[in-house]
PDB file with one MODEL, atoms N, CA, C and O in Angstrom:
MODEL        1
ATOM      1  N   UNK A   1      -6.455   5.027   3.345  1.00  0.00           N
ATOM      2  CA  UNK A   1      -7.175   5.973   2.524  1.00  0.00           C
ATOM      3  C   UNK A   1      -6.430   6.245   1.219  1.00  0.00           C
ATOM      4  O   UNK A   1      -7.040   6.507   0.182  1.00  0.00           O
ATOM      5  N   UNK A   2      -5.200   6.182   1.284  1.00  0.00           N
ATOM      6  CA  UNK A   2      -4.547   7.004  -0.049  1.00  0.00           C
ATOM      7  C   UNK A   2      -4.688   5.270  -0.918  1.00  0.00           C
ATOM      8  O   UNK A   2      -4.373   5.464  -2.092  1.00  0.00           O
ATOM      9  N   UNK A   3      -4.867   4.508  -0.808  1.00  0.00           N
ATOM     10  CA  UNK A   3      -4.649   3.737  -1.368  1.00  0.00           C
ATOM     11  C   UNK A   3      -6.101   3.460  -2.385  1.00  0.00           C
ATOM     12  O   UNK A   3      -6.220   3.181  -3.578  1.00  0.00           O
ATOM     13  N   UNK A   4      -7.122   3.692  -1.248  1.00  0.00           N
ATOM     14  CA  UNK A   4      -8.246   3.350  -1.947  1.00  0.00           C
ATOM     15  C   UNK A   4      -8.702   4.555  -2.948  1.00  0.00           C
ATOM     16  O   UNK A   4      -9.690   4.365  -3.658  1.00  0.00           O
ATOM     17  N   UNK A   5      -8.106   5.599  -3.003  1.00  0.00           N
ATOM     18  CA  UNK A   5      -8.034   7.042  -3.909  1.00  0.00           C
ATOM     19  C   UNK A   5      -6.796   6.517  -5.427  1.00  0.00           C
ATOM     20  O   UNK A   5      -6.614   7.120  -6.485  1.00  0.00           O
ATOM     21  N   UNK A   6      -6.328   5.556  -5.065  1.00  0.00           N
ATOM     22  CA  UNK A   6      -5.436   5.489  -6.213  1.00  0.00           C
ATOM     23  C   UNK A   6      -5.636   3.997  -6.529  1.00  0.00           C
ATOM     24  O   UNK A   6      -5.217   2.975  -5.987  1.00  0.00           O
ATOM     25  N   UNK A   7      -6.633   4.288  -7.877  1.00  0.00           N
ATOM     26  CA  UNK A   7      -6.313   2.794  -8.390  1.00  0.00           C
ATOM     27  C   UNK A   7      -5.510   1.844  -8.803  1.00  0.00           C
ATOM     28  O   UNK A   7      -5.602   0.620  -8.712  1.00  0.00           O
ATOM     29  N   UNK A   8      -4.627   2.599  -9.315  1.00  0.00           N
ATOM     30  CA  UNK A   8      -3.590   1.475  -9.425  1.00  0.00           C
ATOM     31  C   UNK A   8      -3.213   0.834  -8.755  1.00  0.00           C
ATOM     32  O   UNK A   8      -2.958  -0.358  -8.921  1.00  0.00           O
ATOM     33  N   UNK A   9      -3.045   1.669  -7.543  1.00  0.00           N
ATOM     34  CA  UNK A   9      -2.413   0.829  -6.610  1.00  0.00           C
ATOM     35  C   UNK A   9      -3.055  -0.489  -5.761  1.00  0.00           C
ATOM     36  O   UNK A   9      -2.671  -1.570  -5.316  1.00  0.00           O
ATOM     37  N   UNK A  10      -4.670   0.574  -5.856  1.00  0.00           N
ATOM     38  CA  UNK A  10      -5.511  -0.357  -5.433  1.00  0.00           C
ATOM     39  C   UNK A  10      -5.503  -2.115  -6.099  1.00  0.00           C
ATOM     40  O   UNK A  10      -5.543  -3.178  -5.479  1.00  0.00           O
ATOM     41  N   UNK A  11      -5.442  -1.862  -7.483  1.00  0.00           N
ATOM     42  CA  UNK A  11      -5.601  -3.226  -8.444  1.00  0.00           C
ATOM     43  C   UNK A  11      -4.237  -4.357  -7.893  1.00  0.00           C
ATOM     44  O   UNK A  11      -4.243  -5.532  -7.527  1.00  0.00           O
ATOM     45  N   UNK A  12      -3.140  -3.322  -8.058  1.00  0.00           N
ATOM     46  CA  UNK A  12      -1.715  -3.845  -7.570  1.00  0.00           C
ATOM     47  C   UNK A  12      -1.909  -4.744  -6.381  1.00  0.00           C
ATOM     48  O   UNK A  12      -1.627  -5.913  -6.119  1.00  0.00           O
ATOM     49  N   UNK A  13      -2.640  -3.510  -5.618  1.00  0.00           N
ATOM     50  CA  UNK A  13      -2.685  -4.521  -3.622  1.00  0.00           C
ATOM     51  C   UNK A  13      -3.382  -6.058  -3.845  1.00  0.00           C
ATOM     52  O   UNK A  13      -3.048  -7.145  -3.373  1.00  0.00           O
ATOM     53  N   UNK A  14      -4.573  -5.662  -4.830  1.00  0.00           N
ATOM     54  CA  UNK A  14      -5.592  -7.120  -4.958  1.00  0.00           C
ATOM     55  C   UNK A  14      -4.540  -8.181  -5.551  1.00  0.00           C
ATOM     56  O   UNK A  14      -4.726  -9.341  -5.185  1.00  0.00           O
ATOM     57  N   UNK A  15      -3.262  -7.895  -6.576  1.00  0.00           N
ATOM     58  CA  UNK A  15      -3.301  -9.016  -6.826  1.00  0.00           C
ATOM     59  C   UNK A  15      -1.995  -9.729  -6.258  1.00  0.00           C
ATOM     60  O   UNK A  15      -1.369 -10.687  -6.709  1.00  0.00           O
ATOM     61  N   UNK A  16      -1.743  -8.782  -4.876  1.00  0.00           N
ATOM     62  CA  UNK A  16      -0.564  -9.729  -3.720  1.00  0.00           C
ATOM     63  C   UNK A  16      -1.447 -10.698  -3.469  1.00  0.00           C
ATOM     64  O   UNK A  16      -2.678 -10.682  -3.481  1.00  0.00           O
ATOM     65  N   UNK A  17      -0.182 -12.082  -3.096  1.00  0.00           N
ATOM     66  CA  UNK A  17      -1.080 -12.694  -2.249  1.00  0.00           C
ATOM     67  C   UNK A  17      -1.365 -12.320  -0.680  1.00  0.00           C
ATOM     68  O   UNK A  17      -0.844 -11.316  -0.195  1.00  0.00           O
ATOM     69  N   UNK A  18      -2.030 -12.986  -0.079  1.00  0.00           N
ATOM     70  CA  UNK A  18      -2.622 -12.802   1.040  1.00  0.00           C
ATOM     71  C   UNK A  18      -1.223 -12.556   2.211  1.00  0.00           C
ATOM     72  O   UNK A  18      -1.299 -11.828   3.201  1.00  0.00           O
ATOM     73  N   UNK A  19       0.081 -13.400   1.779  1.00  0.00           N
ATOM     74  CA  UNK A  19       0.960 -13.015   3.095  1.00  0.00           C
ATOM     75  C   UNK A  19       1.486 -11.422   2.376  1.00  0.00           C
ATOM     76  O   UNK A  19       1.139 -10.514   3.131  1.00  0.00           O
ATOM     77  N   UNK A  20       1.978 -11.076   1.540  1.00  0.00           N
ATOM     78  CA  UNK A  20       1.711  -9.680   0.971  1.00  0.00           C
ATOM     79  C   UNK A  20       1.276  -8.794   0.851  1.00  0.00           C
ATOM     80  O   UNK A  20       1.904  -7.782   0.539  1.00  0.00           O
ATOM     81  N   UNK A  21       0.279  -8.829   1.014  1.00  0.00           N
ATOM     82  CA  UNK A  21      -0.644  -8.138   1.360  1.00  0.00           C
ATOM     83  C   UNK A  21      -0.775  -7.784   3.003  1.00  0.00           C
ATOM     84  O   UNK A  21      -0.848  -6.637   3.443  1.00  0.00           O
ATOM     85  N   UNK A  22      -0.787  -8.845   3.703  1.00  0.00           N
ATOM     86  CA  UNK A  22      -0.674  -8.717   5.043  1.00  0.00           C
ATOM     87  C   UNK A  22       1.070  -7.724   5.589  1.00  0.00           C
ATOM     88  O   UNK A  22       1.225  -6.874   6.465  1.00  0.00           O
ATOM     89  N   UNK A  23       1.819  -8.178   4.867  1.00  0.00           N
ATOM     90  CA  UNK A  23       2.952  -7.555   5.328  1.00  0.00           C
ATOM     91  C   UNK A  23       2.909  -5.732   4.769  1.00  0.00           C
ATOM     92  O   UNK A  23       3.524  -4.906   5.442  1.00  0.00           O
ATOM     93  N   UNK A  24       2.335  -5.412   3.844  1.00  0.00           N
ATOM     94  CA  UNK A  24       2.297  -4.037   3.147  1.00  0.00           C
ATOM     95  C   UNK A  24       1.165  -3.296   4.682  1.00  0.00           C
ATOM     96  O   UNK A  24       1.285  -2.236   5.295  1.00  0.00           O
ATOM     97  N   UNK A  25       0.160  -4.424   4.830  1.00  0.00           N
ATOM     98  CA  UNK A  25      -0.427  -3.697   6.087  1.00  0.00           C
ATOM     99  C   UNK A  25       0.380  -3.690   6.906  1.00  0.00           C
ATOM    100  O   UNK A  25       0.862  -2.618   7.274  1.00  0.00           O
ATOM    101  N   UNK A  26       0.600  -4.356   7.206  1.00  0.00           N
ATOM    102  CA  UNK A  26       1.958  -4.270   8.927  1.00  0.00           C
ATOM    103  C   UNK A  26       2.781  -2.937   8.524  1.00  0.00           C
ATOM    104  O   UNK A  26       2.895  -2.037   9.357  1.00  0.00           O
ATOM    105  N   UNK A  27       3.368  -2.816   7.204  1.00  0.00           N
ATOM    106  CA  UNK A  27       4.222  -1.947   7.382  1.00  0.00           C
ATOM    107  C   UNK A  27       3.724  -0.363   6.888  1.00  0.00           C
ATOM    108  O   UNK A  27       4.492   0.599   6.912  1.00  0.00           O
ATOM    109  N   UNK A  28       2.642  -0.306   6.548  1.00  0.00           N
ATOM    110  CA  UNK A  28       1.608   0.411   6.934  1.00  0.00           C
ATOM    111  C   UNK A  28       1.212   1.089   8.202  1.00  0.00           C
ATOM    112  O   UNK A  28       1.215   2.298   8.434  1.00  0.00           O
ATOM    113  N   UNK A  29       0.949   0.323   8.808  1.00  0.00           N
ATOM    114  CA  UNK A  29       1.013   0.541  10.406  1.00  0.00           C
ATOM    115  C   UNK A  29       2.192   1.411  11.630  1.00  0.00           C
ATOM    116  O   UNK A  29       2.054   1.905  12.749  1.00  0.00           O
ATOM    117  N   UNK A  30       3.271   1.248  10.718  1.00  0.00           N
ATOM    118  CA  UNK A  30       4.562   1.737  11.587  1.00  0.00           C
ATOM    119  C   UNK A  30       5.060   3.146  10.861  1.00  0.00           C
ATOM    120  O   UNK A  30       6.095   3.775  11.082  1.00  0.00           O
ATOM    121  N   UNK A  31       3.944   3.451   9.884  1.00  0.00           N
ATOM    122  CA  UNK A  31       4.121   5.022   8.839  1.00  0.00           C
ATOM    123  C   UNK A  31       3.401   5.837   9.981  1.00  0.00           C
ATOM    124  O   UNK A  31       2.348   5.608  10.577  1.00  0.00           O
ATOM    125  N   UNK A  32       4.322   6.868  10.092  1.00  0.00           N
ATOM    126  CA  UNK A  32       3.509   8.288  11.224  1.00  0.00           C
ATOM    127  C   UNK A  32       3.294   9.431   9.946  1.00  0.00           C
ATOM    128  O   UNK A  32       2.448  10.324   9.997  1.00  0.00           O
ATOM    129  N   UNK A  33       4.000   9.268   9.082  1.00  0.00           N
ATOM    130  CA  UNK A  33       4.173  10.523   7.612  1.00  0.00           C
ATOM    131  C   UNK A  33       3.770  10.211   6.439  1.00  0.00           C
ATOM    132  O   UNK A  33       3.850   9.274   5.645  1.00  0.00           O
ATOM    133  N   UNK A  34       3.115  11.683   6.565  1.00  0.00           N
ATOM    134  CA  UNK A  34       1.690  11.536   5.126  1.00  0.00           C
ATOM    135  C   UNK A  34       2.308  11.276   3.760  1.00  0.00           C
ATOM    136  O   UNK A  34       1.706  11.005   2.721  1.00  0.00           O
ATOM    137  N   UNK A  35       3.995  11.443   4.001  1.00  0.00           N
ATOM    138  CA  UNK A  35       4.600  11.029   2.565  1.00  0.00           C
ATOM    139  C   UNK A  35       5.054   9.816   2.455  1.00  0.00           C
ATOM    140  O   UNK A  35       5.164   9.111   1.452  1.00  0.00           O
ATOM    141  N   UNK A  36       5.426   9.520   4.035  1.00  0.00           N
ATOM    142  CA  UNK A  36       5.927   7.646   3.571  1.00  0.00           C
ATOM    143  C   UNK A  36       4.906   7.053   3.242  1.00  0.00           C
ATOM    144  O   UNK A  36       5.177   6.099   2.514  1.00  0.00           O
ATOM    145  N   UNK A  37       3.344   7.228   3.531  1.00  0.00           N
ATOM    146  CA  UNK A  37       2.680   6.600   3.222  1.00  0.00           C
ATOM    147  C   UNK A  37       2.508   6.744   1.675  1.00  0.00           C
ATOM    148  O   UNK A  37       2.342   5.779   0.929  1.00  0.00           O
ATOM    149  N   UNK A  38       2.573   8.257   1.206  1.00  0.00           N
ATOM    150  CA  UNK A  38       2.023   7.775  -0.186  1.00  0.00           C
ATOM    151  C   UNK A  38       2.811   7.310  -0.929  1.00  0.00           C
ATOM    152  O   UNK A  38       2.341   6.976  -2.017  1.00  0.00           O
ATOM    153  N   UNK A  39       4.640   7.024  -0.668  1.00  0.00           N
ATOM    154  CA  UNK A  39       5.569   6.184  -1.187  1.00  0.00           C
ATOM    155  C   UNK A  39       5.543   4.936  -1.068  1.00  0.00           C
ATOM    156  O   UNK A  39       6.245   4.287  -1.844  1.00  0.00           O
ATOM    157  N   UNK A  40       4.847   4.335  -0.212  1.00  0.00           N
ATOM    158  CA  UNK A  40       4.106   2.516   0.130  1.00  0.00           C
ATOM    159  C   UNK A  40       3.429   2.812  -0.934  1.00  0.00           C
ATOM    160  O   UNK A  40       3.867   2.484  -2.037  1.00  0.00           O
ATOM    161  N   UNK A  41       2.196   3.507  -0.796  1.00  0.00           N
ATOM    162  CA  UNK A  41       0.992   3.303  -1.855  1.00  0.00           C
ATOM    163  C   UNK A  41       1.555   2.931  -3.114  1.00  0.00           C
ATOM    164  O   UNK A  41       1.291   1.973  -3.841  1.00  0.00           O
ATOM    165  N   UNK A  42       2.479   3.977  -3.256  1.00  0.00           N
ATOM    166  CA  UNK A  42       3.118   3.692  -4.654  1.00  0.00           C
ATOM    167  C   UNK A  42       4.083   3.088  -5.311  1.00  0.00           C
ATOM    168  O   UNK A  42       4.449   3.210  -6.480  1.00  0.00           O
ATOM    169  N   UNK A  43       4.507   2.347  -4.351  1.00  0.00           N
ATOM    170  CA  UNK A  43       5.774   1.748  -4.406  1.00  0.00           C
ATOM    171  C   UNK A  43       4.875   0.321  -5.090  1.00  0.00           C
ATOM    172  O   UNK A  43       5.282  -0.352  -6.037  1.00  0.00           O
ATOM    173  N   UNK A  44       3.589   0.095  -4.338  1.00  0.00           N
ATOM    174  CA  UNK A  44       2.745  -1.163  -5.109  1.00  0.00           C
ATOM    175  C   UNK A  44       2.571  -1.042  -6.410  1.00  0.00           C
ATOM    176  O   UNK A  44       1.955  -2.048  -6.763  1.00  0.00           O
ATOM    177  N   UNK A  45       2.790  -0.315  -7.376  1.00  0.00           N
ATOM    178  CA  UNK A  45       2.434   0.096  -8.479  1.00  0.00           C
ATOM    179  C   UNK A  45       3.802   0.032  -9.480  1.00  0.00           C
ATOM    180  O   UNK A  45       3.895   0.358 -10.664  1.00  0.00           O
ATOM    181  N   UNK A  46       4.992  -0.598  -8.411  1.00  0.00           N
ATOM    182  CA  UNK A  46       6.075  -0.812  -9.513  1.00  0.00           C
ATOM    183  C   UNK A  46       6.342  -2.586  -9.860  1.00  0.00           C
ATOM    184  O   UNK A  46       7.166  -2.933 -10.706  1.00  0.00           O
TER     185      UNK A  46
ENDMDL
END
C-alpha cells in the first residue's frame, strides 16, 4: 500500500528489473513495522 500512495517510488519499483523487484518483495514480506516499511518504500527512490 505505501508504495502505491507514493509515486516516486512507485516509478522507481517499475524500473527494477524483474529479479529486483522480486527481492524488494521478499524483503517486504519479513517487515512487521509501519516504519520499516515506509523506509523500503523509500529507500527505492534513492
Amino acid at each position: 500500500m505505501n508504495l502505491a500512495v507514493d509515486g516516486e517510488a512507485l516509478a522507481a519499483f517499475g524500473r527494477l528489473s524483474r529479479a529486483e523487484q522480486n527481492a524488494v518483495i521478499e524483503r517486504s514480506r519479513h517487515i512487521t513495522d509501519k516504519d520499516e516499511m515506509k523506509r523500503l518504500v523509500r529507500s527505492l527512490c534513492r
